[in-house]
mmJSON file of the N, C-alpha and C atoms, coordinates in Angstrom:
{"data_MODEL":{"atom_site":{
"group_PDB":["ATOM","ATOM","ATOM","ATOM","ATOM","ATOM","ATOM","ATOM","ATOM","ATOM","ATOM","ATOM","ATOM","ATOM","ATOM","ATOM","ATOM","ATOM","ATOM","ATOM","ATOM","ATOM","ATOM","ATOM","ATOM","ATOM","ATOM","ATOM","ATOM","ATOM","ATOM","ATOM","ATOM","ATOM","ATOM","ATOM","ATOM","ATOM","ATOM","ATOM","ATOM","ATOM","ATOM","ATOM","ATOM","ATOM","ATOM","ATOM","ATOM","ATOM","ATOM","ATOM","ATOM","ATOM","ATOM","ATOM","ATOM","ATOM","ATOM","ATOM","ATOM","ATOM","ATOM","ATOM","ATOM","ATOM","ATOM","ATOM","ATOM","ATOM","ATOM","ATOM","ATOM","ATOM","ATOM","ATOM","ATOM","ATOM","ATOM","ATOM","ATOM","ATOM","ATOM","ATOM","ATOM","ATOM","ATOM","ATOM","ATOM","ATOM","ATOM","ATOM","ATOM","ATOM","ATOM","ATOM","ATOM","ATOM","ATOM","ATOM","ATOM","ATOM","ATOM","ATOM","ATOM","ATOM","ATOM","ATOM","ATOM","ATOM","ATOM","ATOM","ATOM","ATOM","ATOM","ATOM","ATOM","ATOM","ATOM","ATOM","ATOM","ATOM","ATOM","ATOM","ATOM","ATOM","ATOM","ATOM","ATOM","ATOM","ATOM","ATOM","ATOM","ATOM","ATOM","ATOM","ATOM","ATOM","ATOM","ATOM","ATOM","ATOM","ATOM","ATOM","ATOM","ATOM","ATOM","ATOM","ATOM","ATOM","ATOM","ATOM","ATOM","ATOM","ATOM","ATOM","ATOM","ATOM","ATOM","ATOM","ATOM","ATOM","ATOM","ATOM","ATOM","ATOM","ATOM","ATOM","ATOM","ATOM","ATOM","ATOM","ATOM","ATOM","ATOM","ATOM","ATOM","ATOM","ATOM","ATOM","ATOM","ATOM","ATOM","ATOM","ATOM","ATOM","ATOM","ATOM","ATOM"],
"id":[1,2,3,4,5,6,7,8,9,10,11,12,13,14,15,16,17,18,19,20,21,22,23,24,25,26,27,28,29,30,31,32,33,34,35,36,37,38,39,40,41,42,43,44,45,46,47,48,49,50,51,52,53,54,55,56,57,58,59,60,61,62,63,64,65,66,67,68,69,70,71,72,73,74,75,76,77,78,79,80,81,82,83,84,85,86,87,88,89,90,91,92,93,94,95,96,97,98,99,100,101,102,103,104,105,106,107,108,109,110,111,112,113,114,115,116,117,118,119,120,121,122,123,124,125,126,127,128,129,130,131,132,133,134,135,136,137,138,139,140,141,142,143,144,145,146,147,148,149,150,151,152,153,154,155,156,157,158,159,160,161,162,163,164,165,166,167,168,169,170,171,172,173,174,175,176,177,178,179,180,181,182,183,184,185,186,187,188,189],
"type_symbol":["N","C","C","N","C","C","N","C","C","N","C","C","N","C","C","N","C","C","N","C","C","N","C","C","N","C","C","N","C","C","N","C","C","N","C","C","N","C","C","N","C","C","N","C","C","N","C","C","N","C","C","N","C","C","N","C","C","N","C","C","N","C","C","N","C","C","N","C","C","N","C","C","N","C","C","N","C","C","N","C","C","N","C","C","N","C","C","N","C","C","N","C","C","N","C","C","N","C","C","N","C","C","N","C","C","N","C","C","N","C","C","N","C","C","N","C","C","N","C","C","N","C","C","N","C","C","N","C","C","N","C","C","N","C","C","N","C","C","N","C","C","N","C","C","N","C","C","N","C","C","N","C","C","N","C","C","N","C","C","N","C","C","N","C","C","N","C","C","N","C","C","N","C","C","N","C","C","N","C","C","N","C","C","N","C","C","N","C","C"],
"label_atom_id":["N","CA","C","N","CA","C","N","CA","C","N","CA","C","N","CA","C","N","CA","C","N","CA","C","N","CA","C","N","CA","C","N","CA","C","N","CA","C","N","CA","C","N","CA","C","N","CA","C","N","CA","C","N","CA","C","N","CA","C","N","CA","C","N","CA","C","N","CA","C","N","CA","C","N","CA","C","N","CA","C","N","CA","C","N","CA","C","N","CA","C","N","CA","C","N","CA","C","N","CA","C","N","CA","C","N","CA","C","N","CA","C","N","CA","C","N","CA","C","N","CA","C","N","CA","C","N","CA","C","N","CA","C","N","CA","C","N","CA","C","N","CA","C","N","CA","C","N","CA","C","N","CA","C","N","CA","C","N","CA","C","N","CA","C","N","CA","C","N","CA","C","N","CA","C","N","CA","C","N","CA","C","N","CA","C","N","CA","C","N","CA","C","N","CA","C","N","CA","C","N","CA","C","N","CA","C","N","CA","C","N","CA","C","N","CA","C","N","CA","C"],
"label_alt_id":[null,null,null,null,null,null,null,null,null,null,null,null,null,null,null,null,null,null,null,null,null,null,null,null,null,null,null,null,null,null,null,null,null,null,null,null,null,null,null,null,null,null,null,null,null,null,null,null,null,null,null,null,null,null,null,null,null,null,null,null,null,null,null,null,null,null,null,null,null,null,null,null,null,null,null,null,null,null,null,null,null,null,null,null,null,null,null,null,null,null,null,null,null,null,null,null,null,null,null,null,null,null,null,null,null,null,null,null,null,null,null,null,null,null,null,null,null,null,null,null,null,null,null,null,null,null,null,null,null,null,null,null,null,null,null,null,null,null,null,null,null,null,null,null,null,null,null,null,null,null,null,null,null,null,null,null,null,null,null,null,null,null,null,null,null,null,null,null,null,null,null,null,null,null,null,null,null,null,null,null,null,null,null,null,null,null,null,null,null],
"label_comp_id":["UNK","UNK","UNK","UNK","UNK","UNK","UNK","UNK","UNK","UNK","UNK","UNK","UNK","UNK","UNK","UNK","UNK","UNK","UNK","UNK","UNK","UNK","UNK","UNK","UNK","UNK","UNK","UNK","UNK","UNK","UNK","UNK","UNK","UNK","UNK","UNK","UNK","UNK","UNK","UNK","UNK","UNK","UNK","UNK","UNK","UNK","UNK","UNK","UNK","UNK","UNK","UNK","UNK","UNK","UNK","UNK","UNK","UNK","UNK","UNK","UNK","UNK","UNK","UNK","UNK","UNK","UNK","UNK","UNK","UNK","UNK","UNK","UNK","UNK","UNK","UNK","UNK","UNK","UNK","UNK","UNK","UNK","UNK","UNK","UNK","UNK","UNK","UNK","UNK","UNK","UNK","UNK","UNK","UNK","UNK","UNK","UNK","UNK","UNK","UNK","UNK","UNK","UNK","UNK","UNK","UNK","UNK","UNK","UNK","UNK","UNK","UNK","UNK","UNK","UNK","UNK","UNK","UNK","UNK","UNK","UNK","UNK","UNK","UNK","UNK","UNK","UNK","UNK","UNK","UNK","UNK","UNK","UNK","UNK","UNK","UNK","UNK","UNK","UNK","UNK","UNK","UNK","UNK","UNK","UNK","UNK","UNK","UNK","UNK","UNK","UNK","UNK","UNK","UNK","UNK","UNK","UNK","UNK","UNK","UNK","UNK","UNK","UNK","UNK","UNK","UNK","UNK","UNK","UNK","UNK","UNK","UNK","UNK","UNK","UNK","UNK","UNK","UNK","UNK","UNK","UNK","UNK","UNK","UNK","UNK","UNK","UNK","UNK","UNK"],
"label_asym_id":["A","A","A","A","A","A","A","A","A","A","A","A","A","A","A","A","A","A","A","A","A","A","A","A","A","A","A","A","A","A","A","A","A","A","A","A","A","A","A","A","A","A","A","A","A","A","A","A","A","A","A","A","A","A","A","A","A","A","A","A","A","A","A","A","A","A","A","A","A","A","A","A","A","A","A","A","A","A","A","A","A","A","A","A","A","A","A","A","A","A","A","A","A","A","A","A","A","A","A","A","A","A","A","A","A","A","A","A","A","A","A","A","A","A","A","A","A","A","A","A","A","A","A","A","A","A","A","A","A","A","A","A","A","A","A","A","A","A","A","A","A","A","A","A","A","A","A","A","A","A","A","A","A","A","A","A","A","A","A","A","A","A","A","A","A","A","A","A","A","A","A","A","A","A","A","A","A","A","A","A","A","A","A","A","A","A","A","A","A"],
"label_entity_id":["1","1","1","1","1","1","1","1","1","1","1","1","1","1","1","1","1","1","1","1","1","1","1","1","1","1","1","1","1","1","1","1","1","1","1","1","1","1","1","1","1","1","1","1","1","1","1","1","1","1","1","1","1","1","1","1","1","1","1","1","1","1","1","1","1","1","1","1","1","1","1","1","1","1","1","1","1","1","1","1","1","1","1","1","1","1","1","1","1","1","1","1","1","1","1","1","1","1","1","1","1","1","1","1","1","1","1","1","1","1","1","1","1","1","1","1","1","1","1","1","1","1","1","1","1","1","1","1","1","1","1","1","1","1","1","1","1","1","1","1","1","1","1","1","1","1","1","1","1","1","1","1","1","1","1","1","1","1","1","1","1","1","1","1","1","1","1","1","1","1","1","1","1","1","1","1","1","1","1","1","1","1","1","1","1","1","1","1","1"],
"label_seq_id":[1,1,1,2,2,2,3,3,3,4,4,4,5,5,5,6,6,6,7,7,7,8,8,8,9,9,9,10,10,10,11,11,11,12,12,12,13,13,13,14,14,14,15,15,15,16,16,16,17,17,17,18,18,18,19,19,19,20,20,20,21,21,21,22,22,22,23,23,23,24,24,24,25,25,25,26,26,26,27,27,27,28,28,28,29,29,29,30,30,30,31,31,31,32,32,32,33,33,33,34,34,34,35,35,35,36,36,36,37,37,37,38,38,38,39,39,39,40,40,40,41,41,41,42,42,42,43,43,43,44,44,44,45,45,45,46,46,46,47,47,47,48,48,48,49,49,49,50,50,50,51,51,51,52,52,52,53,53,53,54,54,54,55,55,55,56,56,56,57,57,57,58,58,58,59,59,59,60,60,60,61,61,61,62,62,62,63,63,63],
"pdbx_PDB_ins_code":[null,null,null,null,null,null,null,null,null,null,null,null,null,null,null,null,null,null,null,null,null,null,null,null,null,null,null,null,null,null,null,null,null,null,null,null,null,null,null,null,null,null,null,null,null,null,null,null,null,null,null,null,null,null,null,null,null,null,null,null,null,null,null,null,null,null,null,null,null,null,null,null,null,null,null,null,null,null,null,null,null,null,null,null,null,null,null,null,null,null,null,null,null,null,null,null,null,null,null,null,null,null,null,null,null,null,null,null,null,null,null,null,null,null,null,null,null,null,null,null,null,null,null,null,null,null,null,null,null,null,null,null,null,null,null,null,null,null,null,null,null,null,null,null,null,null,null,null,null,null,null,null,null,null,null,null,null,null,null,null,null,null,null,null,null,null,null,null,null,null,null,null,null,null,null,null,null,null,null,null,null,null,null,null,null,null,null,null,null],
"Cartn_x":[20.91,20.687,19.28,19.111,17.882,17.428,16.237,15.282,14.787,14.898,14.792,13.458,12.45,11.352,11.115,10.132,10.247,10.109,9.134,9.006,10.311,11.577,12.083,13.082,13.277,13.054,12.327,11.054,9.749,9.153,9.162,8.669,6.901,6.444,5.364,5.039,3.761,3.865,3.246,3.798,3.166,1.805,1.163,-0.22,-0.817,-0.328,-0.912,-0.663,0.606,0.791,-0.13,0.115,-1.529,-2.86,-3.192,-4.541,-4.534,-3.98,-3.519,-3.618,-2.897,-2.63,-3.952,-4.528,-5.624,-6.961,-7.132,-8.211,-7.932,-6.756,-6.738,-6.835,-6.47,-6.436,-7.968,-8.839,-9.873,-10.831,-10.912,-12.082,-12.212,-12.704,-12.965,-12.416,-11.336,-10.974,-9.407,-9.767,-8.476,-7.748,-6.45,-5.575,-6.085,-6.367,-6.822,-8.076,-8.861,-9.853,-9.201,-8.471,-7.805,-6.992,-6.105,-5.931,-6.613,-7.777,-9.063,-9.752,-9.372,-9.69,-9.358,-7.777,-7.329,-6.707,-6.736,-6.729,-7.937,-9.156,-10.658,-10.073,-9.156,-8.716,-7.603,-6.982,-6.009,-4.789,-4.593,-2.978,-3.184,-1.983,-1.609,-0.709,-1.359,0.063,-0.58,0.292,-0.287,-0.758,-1.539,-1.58,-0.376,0.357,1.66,2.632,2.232,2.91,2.023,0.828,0.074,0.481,1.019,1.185,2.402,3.644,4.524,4.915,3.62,3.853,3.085,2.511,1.244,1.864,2.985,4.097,5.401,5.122,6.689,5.567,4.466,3.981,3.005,2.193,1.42,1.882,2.666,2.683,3.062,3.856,4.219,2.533,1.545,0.697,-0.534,-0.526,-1.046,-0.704,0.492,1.119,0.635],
"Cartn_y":[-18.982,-17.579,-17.416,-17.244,-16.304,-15.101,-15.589,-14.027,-13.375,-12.25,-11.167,-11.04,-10.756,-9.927,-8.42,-8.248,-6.661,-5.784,-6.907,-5.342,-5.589,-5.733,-6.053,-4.988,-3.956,-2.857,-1.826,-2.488,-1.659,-2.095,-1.336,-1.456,-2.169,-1.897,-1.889,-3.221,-4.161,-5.65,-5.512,-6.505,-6.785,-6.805,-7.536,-7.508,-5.841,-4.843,-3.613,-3.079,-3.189,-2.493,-2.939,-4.153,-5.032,-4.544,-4.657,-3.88,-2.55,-1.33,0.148,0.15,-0.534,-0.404,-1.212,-1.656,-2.825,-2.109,-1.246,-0.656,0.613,1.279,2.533,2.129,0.952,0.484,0.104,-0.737,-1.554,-0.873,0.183,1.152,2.372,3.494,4.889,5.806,5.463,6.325,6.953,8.101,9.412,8.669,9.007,9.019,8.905,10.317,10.678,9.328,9.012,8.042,6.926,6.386,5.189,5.394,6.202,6.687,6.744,7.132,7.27,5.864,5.232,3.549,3.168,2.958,2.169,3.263,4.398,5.106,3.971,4.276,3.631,1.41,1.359,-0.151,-0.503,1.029,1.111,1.68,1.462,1.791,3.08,3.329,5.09,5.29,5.663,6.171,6.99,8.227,9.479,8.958,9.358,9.661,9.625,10.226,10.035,8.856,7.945,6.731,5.887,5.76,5.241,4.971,6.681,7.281,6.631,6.427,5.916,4.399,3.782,2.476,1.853,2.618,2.829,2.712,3.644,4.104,2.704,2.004,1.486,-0.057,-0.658,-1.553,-2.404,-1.087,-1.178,-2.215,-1.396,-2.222,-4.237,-4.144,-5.812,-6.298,-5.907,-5.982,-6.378,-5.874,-5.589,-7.03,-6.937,-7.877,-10.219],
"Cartn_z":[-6.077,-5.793,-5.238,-3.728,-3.377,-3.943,-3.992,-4.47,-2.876,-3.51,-2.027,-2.364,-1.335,-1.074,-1.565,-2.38,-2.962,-1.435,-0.263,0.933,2.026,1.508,2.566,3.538,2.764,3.236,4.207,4.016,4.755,5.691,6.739,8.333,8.11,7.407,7.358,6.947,7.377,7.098,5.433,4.708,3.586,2.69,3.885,4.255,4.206,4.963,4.784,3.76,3.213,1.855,0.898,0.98,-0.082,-0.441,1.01,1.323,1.107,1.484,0.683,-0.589,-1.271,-2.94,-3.597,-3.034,-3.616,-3.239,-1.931,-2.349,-3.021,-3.564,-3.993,-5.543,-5.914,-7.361,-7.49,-6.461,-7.177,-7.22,-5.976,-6.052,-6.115,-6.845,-6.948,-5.576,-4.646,-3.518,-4.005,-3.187,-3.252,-2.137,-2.118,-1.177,-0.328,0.507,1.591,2.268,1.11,1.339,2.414,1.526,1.803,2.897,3.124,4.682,5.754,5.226,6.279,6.908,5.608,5.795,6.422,6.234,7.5,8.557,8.648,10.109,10.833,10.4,11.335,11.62,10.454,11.036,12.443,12.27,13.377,12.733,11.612,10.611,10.393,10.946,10.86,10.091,8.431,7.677,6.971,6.411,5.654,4.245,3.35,2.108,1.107,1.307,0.698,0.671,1.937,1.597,0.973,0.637,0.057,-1.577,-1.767,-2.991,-3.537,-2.29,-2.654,-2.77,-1.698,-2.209,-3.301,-3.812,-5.799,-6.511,-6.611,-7.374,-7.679,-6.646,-6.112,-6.577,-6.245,-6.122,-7.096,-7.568,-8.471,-9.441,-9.788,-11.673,-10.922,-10.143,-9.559,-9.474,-8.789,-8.379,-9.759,-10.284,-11.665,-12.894,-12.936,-13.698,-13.327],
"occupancy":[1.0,1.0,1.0,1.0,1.0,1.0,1.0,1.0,1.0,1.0,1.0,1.0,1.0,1.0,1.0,1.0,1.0,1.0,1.0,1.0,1.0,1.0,1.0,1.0,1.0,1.0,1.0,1.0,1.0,1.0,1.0,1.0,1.0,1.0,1.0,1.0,1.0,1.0,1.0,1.0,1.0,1.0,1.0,1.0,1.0,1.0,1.0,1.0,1.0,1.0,1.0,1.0,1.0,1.0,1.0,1.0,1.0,1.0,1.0,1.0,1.0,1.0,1.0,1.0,1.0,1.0,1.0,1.0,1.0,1.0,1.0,1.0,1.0,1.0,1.0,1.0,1.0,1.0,1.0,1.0,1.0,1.0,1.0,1.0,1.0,1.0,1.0,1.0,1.0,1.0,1.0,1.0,1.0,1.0,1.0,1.0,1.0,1.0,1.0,1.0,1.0,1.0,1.0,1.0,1.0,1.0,1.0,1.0,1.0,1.0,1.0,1.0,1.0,1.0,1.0,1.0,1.0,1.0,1.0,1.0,1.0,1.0,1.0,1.0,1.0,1.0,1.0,1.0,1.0,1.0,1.0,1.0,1.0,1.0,1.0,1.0,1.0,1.0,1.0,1.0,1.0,1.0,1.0,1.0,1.0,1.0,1.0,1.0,1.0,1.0,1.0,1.0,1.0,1.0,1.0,1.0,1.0,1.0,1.0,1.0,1.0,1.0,1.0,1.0,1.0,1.0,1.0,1.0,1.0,1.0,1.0,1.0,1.0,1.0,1.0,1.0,1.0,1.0,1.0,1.0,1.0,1.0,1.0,1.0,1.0,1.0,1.0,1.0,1.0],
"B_iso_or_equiv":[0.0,0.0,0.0,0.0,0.0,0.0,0.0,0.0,0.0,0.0,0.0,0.0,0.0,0.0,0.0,0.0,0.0,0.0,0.0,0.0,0.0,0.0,0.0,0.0,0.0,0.0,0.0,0.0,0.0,0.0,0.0,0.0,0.0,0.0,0.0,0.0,0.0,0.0,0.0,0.0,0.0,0.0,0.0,0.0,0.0,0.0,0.0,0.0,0.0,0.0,0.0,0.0,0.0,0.0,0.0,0.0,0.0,0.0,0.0,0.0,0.0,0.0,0.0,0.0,0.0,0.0,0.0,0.0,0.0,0.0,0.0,0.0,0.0,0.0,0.0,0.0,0.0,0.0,0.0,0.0,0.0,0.0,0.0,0.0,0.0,0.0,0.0,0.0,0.0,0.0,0.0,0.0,0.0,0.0,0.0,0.0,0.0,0.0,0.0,0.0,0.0,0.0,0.0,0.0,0.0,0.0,0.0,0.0,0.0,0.0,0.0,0.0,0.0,0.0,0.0,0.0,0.0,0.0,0.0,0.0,0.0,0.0,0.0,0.0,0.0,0.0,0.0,0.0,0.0,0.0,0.0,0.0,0.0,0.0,0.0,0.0,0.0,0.0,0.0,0.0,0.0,0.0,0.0,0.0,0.0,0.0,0.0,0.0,0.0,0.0,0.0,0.0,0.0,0.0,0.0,0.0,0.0,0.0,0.0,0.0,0.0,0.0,0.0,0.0,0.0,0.0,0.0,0.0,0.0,0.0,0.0,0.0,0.0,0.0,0.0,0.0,0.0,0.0,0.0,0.0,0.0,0.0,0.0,0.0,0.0,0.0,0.0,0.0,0.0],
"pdbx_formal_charge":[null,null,null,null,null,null,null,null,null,null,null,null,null,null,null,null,null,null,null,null,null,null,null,null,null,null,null,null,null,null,null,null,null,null,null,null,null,null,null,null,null,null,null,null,null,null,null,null,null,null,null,null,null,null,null,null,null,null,null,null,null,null,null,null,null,null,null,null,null,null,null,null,null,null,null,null,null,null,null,null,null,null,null,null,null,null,null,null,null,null,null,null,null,null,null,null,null,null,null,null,null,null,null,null,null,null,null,null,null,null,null,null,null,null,null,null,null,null,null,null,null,null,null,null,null,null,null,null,null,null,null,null,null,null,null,null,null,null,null,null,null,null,null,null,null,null,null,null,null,null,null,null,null,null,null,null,null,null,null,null,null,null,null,null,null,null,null,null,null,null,null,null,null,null,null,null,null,null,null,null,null,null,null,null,null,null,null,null,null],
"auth_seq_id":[1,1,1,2,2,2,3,3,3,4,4,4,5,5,5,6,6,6,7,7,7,8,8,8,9,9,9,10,10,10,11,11,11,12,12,12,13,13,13,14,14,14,15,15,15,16,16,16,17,17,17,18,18,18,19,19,19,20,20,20,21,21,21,22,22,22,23,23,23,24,24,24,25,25,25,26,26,26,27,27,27,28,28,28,29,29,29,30,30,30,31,31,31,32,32,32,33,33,33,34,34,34,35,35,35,36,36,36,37,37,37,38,38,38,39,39,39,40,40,40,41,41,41,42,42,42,43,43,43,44,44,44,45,45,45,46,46,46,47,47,47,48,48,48,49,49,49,50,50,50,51,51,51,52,52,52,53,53,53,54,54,54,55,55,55,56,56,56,57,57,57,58,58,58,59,59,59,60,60,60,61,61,61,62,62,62,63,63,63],
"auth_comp_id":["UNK","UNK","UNK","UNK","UNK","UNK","UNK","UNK","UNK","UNK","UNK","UNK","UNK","UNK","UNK","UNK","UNK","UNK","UNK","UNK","UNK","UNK","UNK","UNK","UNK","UNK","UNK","UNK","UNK","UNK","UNK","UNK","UNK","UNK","UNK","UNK","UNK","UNK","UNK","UNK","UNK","UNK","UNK","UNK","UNK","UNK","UNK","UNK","UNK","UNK","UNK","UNK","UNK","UNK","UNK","UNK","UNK","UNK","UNK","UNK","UNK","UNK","UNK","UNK","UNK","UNK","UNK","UNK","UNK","UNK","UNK","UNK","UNK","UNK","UNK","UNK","UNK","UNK","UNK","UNK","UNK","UNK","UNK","UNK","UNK","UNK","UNK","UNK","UNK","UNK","UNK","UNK","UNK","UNK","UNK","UNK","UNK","UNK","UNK","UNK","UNK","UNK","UNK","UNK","UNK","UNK","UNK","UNK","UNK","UNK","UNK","UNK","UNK","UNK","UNK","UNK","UNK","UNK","UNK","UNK","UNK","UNK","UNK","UNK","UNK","UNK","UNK","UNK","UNK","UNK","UNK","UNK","UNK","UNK","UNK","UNK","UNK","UNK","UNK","UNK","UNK","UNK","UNK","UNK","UNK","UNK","UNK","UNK","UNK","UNK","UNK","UNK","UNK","UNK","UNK","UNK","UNK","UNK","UNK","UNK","UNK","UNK","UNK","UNK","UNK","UNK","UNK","UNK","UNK","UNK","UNK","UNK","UNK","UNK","UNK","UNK","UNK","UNK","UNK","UNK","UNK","UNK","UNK","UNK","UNK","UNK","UNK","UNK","UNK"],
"auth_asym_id":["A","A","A","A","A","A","A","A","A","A","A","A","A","A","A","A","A","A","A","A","A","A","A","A","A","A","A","A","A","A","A","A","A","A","A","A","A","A","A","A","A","A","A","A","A","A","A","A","A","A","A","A","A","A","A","A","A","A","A","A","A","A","A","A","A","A","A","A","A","A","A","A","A","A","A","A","A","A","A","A","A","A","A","A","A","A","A","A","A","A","A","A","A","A","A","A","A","A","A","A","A","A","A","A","A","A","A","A","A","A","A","A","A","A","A","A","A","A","A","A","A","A","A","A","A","A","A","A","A","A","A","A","A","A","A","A","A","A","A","A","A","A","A","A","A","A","A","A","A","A","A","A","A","A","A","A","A","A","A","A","A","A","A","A","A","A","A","A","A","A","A","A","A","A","A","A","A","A","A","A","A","A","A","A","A","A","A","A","A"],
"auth_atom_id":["N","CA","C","N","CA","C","N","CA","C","N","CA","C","N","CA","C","N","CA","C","N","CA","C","N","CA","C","N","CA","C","N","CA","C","N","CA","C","N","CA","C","N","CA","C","N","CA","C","N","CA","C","N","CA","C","N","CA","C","N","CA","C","N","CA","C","N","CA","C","N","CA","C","N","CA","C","N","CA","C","N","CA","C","N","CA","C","N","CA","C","N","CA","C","N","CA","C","N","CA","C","N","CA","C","N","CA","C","N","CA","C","N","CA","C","N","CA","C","N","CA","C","N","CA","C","N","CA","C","N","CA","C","N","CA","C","N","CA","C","N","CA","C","N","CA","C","N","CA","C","N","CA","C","N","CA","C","N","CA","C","N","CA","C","N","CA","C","N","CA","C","N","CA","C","N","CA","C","N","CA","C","N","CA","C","N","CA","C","N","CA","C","N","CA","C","N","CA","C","N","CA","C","N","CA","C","N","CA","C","N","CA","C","N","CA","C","N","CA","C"],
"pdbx_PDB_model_num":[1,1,1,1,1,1,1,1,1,1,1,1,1,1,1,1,1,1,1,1,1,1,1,1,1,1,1,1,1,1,1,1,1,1,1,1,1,1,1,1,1,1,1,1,1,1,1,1,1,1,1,1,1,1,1,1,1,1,1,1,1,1,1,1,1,1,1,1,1,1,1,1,1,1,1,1,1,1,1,1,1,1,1,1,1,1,1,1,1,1,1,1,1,1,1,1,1,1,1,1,1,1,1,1,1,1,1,1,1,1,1,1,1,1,1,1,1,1,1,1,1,1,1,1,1,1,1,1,1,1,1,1,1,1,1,1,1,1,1,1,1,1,1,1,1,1,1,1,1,1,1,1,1,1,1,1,1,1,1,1,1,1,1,1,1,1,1,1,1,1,1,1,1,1,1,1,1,1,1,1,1,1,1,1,1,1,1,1,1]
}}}
């Protein structure tokens, strides 16, 4: 039995979700912050997916 990928679903590369959830966890930034972050890297995604991949990622991430 293969194990599936938790992002395999998501358009978005792995790598960015990483980086999103890792600076919203390691350092003192709001949403919006971290949006702002990587808007200036080039990645264009709202606040809210940030929120939802925190939600969805975190605790894997953590553990």
């Amino acid at each position: 039995m293969t194990k599936h990928s938790p992002f395999r679903y998501f358009k978005t590369s792995p790598k960015v979700i990483r980086l999103a959830v890792m600076l919203y966890v390691q350092f003192p930034l709001s949403l919006r912050n971290v949006e702002d972050l990587l808007h200036e890297r080039g990645i264009e995604i709202s606040h809210e997916t940030v929120r939802f991949w925190w939600n969805k990622f975190g605790p894997m991430f953590a553990a």
